[in-house]
C-alpha positions, -999 to +999 in steps of 0.1 A: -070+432+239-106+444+223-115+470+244-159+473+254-170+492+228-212+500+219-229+471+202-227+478+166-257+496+149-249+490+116-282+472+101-302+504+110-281+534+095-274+552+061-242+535+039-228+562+036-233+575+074-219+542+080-189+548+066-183+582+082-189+567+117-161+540+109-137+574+093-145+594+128-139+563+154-112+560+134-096+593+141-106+588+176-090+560+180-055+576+162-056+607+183-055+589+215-031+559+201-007+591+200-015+605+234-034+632+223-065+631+237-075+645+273-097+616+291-132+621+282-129+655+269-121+671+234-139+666+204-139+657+170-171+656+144-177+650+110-206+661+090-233+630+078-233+629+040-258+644+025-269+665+052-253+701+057-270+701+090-262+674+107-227+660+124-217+634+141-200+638+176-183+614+206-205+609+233-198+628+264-182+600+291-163+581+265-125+579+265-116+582+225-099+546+229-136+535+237-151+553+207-168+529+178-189+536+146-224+530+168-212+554+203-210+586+181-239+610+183-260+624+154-270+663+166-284+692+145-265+725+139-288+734+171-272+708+196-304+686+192-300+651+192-315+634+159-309+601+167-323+574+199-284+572+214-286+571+253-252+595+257-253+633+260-229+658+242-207+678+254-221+718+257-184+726+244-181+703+215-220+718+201-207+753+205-178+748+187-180+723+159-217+733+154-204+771+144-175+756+123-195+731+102-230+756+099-201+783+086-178+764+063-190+742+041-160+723+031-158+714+068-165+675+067-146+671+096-134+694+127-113+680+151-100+701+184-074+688+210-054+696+241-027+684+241+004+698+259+023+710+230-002+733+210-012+745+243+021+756+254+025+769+217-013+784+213+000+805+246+030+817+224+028+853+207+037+842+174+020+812+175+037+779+157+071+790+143+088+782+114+116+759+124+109+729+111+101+712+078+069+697+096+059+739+102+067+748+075+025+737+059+012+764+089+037+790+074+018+821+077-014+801+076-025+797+112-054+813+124-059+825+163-088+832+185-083+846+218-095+829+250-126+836+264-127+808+288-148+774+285-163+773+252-201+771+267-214+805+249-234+807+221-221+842+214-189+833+211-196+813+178-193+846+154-160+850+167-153+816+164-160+811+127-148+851+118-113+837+131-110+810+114-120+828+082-106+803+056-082+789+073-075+751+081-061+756+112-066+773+141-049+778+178-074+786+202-051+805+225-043+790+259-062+762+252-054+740+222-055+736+186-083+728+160-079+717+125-106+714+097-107+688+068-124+682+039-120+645+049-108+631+085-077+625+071-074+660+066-082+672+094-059+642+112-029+649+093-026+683+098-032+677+137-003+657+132+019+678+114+012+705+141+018+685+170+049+673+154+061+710+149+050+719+182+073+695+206+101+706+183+094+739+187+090+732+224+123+712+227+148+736+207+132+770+230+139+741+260+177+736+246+184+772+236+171+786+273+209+788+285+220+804+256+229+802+221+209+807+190+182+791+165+185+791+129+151+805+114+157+799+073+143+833+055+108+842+043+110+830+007+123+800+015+095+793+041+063+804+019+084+786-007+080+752+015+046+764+024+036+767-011+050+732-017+025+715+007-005+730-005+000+729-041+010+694-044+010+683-081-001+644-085-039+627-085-040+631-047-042+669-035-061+666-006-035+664+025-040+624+044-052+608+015-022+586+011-017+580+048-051+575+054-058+536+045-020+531+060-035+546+093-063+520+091-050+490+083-024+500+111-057+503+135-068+470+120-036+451+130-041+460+167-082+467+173-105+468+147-134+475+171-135+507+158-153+497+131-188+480+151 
């Protein structure tokens, strides 16, 4: 069923905006198809081409199944809106993508989730561990940042982006997990790889609770793995560029509303 989605504003906006509002609904529309999303809250935003100082944003009130091409917001890097949308933005969402994308510059898209898994694993010392091929990418290349409670302060944006450093992802401790792409399906595949590795990280601490032990393979091997998945050899180096059209034409088959 088509869910009640903003009337398209197509006609009036940018190409090339127009095509990263369709990327970011798309995302959207994946994170919660996977149960990711946390009702009307959470964030994801993706920078408008051409413009290093503006992003696009969900609307504060939407569910990300409800999320088209015309709901997203256009703000500043000041949490201004720049274009005549009737929805608001969440405080959270400015503070935190607005730092990241004013910061790094290959951030074209910053997405940021709570879901139960990289909660439970943010809360863990040692963060995501490697015990799985899927963890094997975050091998000694996961970032922290300490909780400081709800993400409303603008001073916590240095600490924020000094974090993060160069990293592409990040668990923000007690509280989720935030990934930065170059392209959305950057930043939505390595959400997915992470949540992947985090409910089997979850499950095997679950199974082992009683007693017995987990086999962790050894440091080469795991910066060896590492190494594999982020210096893949091939035309295609950029991490969700070949799932990426398979994700939407998958989104097609079943709601293509994203796209209005």
């Amino acid at each position: 069923m088509t869910l009640m989605t903003t009337p398209s504003r197509k006609a009036g906006i940018d190409p090339a905006e127009w095509e990263a509002r369709v990327a970011l609904a798309a995302c959207y529309r994946l994170v919660a198809k996977l149960g990711m999303d946390d009702l009307i809250y959470n964030h994801i935003s993706a920078r408008v081409p051409g413009h290093e100082d503006q992003f696009l944003i969900n609307p504060y009130g939407l569910l990300f199944e409800e999320i088209n091409a015309s709901s997203l917001v256009k703000i500043d890097l000041n949490g201004d809106k720049i274009d005549d949308s009737p929805h608001e933005v969440n405080v959270a969402a400015f503070v935190i993508h607005g730092a990241i994308h004013s910061a790094r510059h290959d951030a074209a898209c910053v997405l940021h989730t709570h879901s139960d898994a990289s909660v439970a694993v943010s809360a863990q010392s040692e963060g995501l561990l490697p015990l799985s091929q899927f963890a094997m990418r975050f091998y000694q290349r996961q970032a922290f940042h300490d909780y400081e409670g709800v993400a409303i302060d603008l001073d916590e944006q240095r600490r924020l982006v000094a974090d993060l450093g160069e990293s592409r992802l990040m668990l923000m401790r007690n509280h989720g997990v935030l990934s930065v792409g170059r392209t959305p399906g950057e930043a939505f595949m390595l959400l997915y790889y992470f949540e992947r590795a985090a409910r089997i990280q979850l499950s095997l601490q679950a199974a082992v609770a009683g007693g017995g032990d987990i086999v962790v393979p050894p440091h080469d091997i795991c910066e060896k793995a590492a190494c594999q998945f982020w210096e893949q050899q091939g035309d295609i180096l950029i991490p969700g560029e070949r799932e990426w059209p398979a994700l939407l034409r998958q989104l097609d088959r079943h709601d293509s509303s994203f796209r209005e």
